[in-house]
matplotlib code that plots the C-alpha trace (Angstrom):
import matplotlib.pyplot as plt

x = [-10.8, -13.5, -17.2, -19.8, -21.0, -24.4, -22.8, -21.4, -24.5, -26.3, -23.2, -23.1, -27.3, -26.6, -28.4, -26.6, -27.1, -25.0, -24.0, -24.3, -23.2, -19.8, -16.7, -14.7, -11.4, -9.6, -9.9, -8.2, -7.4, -10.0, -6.5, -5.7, -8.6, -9.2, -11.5, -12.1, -11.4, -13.3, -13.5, -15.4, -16.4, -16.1, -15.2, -16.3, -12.4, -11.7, -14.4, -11.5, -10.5, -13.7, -14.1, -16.5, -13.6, -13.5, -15.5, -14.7, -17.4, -17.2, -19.7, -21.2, -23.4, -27.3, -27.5, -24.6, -26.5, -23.5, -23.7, -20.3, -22.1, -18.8, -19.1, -20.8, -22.4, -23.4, -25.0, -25.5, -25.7, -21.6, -19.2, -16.4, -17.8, -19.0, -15.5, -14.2, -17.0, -15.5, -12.6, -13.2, -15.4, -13.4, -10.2, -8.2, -4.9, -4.0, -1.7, -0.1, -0.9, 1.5, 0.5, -1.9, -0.4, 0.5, 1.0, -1.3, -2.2, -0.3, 3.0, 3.1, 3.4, 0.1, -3.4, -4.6, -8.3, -9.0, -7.6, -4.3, -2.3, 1.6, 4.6, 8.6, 10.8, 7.7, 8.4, 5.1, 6.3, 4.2, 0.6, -0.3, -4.2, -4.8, -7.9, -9.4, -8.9, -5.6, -2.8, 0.8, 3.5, 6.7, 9.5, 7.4, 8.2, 5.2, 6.4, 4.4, 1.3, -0.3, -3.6, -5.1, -8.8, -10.5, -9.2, -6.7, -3.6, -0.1, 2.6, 6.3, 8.2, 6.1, 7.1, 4.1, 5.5, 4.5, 1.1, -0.1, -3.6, -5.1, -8.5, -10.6, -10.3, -7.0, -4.5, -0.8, 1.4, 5.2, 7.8, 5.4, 6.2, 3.5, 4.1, 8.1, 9.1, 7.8, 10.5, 10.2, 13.4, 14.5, 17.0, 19.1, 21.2, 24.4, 22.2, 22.3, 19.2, 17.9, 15.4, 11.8, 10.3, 7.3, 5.4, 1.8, 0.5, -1.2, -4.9, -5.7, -9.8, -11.2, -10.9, -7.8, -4.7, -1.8, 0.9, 4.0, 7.3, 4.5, 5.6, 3.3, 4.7, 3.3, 2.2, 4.0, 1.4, -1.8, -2.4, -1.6, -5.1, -6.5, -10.3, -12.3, -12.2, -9.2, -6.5, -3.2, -0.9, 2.9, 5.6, 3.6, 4.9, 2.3, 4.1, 3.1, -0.2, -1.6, -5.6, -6.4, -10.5, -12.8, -12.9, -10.0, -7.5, -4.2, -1.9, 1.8, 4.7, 2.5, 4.0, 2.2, 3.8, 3.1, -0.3, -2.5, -5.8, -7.7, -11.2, -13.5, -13.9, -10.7, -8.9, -5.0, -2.9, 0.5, 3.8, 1.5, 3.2, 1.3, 2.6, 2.3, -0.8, -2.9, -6.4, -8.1, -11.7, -14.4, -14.5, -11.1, -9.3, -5.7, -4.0, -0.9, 2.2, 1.0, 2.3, 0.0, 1.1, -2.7, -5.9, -8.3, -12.4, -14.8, -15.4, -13.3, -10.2, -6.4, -3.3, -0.3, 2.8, 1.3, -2.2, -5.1, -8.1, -7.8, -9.4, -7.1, -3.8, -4.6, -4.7, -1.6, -0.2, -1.4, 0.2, 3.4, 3.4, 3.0, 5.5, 8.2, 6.2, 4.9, 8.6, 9.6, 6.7, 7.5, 10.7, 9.6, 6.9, 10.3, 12.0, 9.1, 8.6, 12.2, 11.8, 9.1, 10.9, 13.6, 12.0, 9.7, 13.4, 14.6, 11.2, 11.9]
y = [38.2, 39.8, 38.0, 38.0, 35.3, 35.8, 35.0, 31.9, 30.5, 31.1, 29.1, 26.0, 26.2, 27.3, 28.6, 31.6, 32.5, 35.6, 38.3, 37.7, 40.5, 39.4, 39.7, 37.1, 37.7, 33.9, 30.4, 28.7, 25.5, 25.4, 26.2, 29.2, 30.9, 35.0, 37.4, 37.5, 33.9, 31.2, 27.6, 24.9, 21.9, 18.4, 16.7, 16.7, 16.8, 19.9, 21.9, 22.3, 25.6, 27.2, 29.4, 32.3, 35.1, 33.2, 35.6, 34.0, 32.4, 28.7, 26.2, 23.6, 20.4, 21.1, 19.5, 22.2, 23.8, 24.9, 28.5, 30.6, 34.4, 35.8, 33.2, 33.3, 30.2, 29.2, 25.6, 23.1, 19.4, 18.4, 21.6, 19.7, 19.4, 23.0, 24.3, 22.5, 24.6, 27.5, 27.1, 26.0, 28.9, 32.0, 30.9, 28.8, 30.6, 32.2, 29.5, 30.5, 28.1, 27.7, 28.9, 27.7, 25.3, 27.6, 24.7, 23.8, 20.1, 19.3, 21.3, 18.5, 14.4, 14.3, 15.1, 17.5, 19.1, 22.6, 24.4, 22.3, 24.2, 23.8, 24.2, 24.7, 21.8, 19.5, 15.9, 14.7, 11.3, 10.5, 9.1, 10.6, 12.3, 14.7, 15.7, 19.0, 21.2, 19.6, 21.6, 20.0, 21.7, 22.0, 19.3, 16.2, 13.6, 11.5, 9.1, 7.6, 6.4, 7.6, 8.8, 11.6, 12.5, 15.3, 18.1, 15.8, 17.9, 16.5, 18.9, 19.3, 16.2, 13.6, 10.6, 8.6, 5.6, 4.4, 3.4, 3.9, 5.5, 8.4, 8.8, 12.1, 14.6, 12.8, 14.9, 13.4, 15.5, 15.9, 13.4, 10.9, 7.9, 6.0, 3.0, 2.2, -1.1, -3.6, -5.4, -8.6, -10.9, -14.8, -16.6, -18.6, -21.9, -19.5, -17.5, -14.5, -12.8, -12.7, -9.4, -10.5, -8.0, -5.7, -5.3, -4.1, -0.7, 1.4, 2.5, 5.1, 5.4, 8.6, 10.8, 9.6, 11.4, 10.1, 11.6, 13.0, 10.4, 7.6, 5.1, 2.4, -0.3, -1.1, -4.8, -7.7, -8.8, -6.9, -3.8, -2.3, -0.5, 1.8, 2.0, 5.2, 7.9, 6.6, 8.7, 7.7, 9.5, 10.2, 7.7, 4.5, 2.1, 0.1, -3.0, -4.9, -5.9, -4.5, -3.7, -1.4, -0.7, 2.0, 4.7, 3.7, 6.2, 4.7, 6.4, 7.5, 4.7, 2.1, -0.8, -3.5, -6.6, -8.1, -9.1, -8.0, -7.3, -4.8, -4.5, -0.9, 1.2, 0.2, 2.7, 2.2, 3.8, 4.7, 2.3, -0.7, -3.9, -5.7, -9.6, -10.6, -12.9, -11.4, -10.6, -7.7, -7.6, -4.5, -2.4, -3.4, -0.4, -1.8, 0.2, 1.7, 0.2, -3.6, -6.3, -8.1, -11.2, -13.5, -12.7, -9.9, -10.6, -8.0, -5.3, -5.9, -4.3, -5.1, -4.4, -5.7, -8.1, -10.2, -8.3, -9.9, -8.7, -5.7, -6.8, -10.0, -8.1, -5.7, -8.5, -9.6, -6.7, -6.3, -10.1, -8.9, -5.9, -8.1, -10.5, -8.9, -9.1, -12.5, -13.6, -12.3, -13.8, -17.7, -17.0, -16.9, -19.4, -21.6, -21.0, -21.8, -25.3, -26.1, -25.1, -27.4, -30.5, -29.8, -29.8, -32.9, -34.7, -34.0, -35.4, -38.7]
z = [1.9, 4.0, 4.2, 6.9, 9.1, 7.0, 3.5, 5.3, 6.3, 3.3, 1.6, 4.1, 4.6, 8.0, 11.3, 12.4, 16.5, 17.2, 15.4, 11.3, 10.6, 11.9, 9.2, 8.8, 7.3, 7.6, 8.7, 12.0, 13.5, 16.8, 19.2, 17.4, 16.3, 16.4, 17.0, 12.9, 12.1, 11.4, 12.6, 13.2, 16.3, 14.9, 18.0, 21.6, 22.8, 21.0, 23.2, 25.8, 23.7, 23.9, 26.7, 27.8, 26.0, 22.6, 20.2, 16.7, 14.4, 14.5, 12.6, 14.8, 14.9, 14.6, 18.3, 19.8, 23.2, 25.1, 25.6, 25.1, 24.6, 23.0, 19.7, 16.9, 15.8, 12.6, 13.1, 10.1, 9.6, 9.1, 10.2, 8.6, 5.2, 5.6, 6.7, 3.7, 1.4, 2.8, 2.2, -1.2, -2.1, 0.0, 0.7, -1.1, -2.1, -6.1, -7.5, -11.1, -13.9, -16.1, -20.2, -22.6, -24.5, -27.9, -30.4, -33.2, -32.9, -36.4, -34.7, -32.1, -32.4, -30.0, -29.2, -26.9, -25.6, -24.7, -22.6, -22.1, -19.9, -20.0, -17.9, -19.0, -19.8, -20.2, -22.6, -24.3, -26.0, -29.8, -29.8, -26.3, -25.8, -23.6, -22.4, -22.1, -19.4, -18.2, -16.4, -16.2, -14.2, -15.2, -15.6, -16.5, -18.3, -20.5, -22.6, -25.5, -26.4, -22.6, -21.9, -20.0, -19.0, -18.5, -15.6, -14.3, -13.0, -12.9, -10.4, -11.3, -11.8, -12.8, -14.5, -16.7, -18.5, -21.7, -22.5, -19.1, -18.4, -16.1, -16.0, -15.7, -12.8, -11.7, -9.0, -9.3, -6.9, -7.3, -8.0, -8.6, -11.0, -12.6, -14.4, -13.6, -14.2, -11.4, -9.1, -11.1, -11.5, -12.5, -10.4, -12.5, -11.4, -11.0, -8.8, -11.0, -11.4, -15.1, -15.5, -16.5, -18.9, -17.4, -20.4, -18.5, -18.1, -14.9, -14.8, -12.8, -13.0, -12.3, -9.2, -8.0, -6.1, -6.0, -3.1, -4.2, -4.5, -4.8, -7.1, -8.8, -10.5, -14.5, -14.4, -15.8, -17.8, -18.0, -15.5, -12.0, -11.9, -8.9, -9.0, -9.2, -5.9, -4.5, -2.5, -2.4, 0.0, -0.4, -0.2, -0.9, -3.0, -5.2, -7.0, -10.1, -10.8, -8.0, -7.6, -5.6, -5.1, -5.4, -2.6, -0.8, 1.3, 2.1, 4.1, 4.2, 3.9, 3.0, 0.6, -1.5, -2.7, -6.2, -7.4, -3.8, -4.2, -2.1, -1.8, -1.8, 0.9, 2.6, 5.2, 5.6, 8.1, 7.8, 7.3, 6.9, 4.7, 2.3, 1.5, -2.1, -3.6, -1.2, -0.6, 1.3, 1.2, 1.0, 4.4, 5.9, 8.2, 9.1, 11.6, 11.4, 11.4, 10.9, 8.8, 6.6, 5.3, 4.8, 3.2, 5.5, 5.9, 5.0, 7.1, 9.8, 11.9, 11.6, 14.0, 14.4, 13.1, 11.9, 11.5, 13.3, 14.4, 16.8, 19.9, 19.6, 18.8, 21.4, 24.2, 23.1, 23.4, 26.9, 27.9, 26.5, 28.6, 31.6, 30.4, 32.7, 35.5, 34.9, 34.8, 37.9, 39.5, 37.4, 39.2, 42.9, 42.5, 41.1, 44.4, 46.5, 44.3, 44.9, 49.0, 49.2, 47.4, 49.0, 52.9, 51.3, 50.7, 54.4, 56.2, 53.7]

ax = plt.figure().add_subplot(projection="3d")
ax.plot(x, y, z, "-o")
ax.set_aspect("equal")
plt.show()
């Protein structure tokens, strides 16, 4: 692919200062960029690899004075959105899609939209709809009575349970398994676990990814549902009768108990643990790595085992890290008590 700065600007509703006549032929990370690449300037720190020899184009705040005379600048309002149009429009790489589905609908014991696309070794159980414009990749596995909206695509390996639901302009990646039975069990007076049935189903609104090997549990009773716009990375494990809001991102490693509740708008970090019967309200960011195990307020910050807010888990921390020295200095303030009782004795 070979397009000029000019083309660029005109895409992203740029101001171009330097030479738009410039061809770009890829896209770079800041660190790495060449004379024909493009990048982009995001954040102050990453200015440390710009120097008087870098001669690539790079997109820029509206507000960017430095002078480098070698670059090419195309200024707009967000460079990362713009780099993301970029991308989007230029260079995003040729992926094969697997056939057009070449059954007529009464050859099949389901429903399908237009343009269904199709991998190999793909199950479709009876009384599933499928929307138009969906593409499913090879080896996966849909049993019955599901249903699937509009443009959603589903990668190799997927498992959909029964009766479970994804909404329109859905992205489930590899591996995947929507609507397994949740981790639900009745301990008898022998102590022998008796299996409760999970007779629920998973909703999946519209415009929500789901990682690959993520796993979300069908509901006892009812649904395991995650809300409109949410994105869902790989390796999280979503138990039964979960909610999960609208616009949420939730990192790697991440694990809800039974029955939580999270608000919209809430960021999760990586390996963070959810108790069960929980609550997290709208606006919540938990940090990585922390263990929640009570309700979280609107809006706020979370760190830590157990999570609290961050400026009080961070001062923790910081007492903790003194604890060593703290001890040592208990110690001789010990020996100096015991000194004076011990003179205080021999003057008695």
């Amino acid at each position: 692919m070979q397009i000029t700065v000019e083309e660029i600007a005109a895409l992203v509703e740029g101001e171009v200062v330097g030479n738009k006549n410039k061809v770009i032929k890829n896209v770079a990370k800041i660190e790495e960029a060449g004379d024909d690449d493009l990048t982009f300037l995001y954040q102050e720190k990453y200015e440390k690899f710009l120097s008087p020899a870098s001669s690539f184009a790079i997109l820029v705040r509206k507000d960017f004075t430095k002078n480098f005379p070698a670059l090419t600048l195309i200024k707009v309002v967000d460079p990362y959105l713009s780099f993301i149009r970029v991308i989007e429009k230029y260079f995003l790489p040729e992926v094969e899609l697997p056939p057009l589905f070449n059954k007529k609908p009464d050859e099949v014991n389901f429903s399908f939209g237009k343009n269904f696309r199709c991998g190999e070794n793909v199950s479709i159980g009876k009384n599933c709809k499928i929307g138009d414009n969906v593409t499913i990749y090879s080896n996966v596995s849909i049993l019955n009575d599901v249903e699937i909206g509009n443009d959603t695509l589903i990668y190799p390996n997927v498992t959909i349970r029964e009766g479970c639901k994804i909404g329109n302009r859905n992205i489930i990646h590899a591996g995947a398994v929507i609507g397994s039975d949740g981790f639900g069990y009745y301990k008898k007076p022998d102590r022998s676990y008796k299996k409760i049935p999970q007779i629920g189903i998973v909703v999946l609104e519209d415009d929500v990814e789901i990682g690959a090997n993520t796993c979300i549990d069908r509901a006892t009773i009812g649904e395991t549902r995650i809300k409109k716009g949410t994105k869902i990375d790989n390796l999280v494990q979503i138990a039964h009768n979960v909610v999960i809001g609208e616009n949420c991102a939730i990192s790697g490693q991440t694990g809800f108990a039974g029955s939580t509740k999270v608000g919209n708008n809430v960021i999760i970090a990586g390996q963070v643990g959810f108790a069960d019967h929980i609550e997290v309200e709208d606006d919540v960011v938990v940090m990585a790595q922390s263990g929640v195990s009570h309700s979280l307020k609107r809006g706020k910050v979370y760190f830590g085992y157990p999570a609290m807010e961050v400026r009080e888990a961070f001062k923790l921390n910081a007492l903790i890290r003194n604890l060593p020295e703290l001890r040592e200095k208990l110690f001789e303030l010990n020996k100096k008590v015991d000194e004076l009782e011990k003179r205080l004795k021999e003057n008695k």
